[in-house]
C-alpha atoms as a printed R data frame, in Angstrom:
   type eleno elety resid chain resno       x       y      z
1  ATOM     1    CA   UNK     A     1 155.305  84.215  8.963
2  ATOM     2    CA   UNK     A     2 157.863  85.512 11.867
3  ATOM     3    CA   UNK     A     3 157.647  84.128 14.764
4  ATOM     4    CA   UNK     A     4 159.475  85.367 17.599
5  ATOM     5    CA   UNK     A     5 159.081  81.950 19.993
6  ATOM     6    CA   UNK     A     6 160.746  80.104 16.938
7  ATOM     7    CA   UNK     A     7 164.055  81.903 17.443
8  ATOM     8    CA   UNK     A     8 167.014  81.300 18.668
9  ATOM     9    CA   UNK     A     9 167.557  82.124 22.766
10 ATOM    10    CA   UNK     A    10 170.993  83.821 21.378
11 ATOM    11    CA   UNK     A    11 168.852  86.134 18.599
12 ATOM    12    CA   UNK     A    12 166.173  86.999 21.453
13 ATOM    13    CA   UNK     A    13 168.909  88.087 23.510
14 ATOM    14    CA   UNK     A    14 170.932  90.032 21.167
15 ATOM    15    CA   UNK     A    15 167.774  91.759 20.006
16 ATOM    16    CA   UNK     A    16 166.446  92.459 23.632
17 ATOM    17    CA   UNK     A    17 169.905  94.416 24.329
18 ATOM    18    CA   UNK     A    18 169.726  96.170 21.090
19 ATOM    19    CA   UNK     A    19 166.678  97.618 21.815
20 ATOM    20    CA   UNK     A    20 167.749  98.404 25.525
21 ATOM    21    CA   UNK     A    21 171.264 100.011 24.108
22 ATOM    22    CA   UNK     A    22 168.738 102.581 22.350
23 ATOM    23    CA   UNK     A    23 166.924 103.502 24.926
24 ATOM    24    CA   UNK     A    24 169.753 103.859 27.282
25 ATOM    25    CA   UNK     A    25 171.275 106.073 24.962
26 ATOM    26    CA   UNK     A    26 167.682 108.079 24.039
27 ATOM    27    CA   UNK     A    27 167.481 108.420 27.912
28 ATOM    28    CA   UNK     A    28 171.127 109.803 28.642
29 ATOM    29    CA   UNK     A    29 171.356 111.974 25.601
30 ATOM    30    CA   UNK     A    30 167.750 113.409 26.603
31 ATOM    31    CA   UNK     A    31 167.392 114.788 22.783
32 ATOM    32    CA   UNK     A    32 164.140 116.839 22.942
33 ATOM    33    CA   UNK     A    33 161.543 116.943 21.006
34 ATOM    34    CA   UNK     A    34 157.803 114.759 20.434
35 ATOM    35    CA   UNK     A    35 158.972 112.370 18.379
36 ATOM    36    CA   UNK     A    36 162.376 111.624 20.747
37 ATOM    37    CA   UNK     A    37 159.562 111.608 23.553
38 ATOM    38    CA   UNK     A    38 157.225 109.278 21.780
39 ATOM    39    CA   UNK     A    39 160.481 106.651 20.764
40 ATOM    40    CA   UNK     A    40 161.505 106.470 24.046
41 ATOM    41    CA   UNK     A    41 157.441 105.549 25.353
42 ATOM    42    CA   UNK     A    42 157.520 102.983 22.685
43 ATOM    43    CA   UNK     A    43 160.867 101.525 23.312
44 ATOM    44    CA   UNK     A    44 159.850 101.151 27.167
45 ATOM    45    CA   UNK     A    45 156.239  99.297 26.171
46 ATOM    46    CA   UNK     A    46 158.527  97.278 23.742
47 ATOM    47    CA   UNK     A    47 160.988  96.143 26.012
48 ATOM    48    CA   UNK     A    48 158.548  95.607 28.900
49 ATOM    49    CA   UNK     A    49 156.004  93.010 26.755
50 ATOM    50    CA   UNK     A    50 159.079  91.615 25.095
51 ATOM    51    CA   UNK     A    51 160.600  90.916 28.599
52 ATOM    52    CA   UNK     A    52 156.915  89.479 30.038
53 ATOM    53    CA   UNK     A    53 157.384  87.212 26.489
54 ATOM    54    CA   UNK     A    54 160.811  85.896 27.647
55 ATOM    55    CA   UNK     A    55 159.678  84.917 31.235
56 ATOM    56    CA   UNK     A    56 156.620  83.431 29.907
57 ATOM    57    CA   UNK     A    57 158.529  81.091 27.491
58 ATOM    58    CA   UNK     A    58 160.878  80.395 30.147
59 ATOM    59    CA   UNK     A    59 158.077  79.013 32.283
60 ATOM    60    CA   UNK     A    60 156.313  77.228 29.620
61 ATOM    61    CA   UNK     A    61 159.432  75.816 28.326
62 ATOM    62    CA   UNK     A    62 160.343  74.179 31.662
63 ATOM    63    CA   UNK     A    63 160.831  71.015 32.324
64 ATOM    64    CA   UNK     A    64 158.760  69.616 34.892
């Protein structure tokens, strides 16, 4: 099963900024429409729990 804790810090990262390229690009070309609307929502709850997931292994991956 995937598992997003088992990857690489390099494949987090380059998917994080993937995901954060499309957005930045739904928000400057401000296509209209629900569905543009309803991508960008998503994108923004996406990034924002997949961010919260990166400081959380960060902390629990610390050394103490």
């Amino acid at each position: 099963m995937f598992s997003y804790r088992k990857l690489s810090a390099r494949t987090r990262t380059i998917i994080l900024f993937s995901l954060l390229a499309v957005l930045a690009i739904l928000i400057v070309a401000e296509p209209k429409g629900d569905f543009f609307n309803f991508l960008r929502g998503f994108l923004n709850g996406i990034l924002i729990v997949m961010f919260l997931g990166e400081v959380g292994l960060y902390f629990m991956n610390r050394k103490k």
